[in-house]
N, C-alpha and C positions, 0 to 999 in steps of 0.2 A: 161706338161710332165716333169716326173723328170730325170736329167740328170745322163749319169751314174756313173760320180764323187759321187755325192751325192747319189745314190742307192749301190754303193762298200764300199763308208768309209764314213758313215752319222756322227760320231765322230771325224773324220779327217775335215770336214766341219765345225763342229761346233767349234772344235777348233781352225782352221783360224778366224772366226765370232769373236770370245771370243778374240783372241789376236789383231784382227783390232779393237773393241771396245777400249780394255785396252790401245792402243796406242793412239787413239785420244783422250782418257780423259786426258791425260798429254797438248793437246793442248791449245793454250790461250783463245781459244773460241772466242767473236766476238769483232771486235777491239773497240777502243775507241769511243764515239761519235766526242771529240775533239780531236783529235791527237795535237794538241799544249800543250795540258798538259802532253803530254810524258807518260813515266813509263810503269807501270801494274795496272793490277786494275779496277773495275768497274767504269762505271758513274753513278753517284747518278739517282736513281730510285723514282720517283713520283707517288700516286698514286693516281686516282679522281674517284668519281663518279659524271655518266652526267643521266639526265632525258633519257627514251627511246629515244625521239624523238630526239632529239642533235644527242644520239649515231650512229641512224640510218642515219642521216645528213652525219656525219662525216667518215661512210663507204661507203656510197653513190660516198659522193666526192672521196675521195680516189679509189674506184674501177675506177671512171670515168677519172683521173688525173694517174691512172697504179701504185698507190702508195700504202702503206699500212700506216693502219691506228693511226699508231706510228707518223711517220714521217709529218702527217699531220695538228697532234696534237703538233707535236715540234714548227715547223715551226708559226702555229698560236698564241702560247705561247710566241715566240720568239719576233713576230711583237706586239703583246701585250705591252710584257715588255720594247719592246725599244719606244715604240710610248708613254707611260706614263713616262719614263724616261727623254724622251725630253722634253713632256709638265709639268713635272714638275720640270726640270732641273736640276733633279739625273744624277751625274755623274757616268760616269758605271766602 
């Protein structure tokens, strides 16, 4: 049912809309991955392609751990690179 703000001034509504939009695009959007590198600014964005079946693994997990499938892919990445770093005695 429409309310009857919206059935008196459907203009006036739309113009609240338009000015709450225009206000959060000035926002920072979403924060750092690492907050220890400070500042503004993106984190460097990666991007892969995985076989179906990986993909479907990897949502799998994530639905079943309450995560999304970002953070699941970071985390893996991360053990990755620190577990080959030790065995091969890169200093990080």
């Amino acid at each position: 049912m429409v309310s009857e703000t919206v059935a008196a001034a459907p203009g006036a509504v739309f113009e609240q809309v338009v000015r709450a939009r225009v206000a959060r695009a000035g926002s920072p959007g979403r924060p750092r991955l690492d907050p220890a590198e400070g500042g503004s600014g993106q984190s460097p964005r990666r991007q892969v392609r995985l076989p179906r079946v990986l993909s479907d693994e990897v949502d799998r997990l994530a639905a079943a751990q309450g995560r999304d499938a970002s953070s699941v892919m970071r985390d893996a990445i991360a053990e990755y690179v620190q577990a080959w770093m030790a065995k091969d005695g890169v200093s990080q």
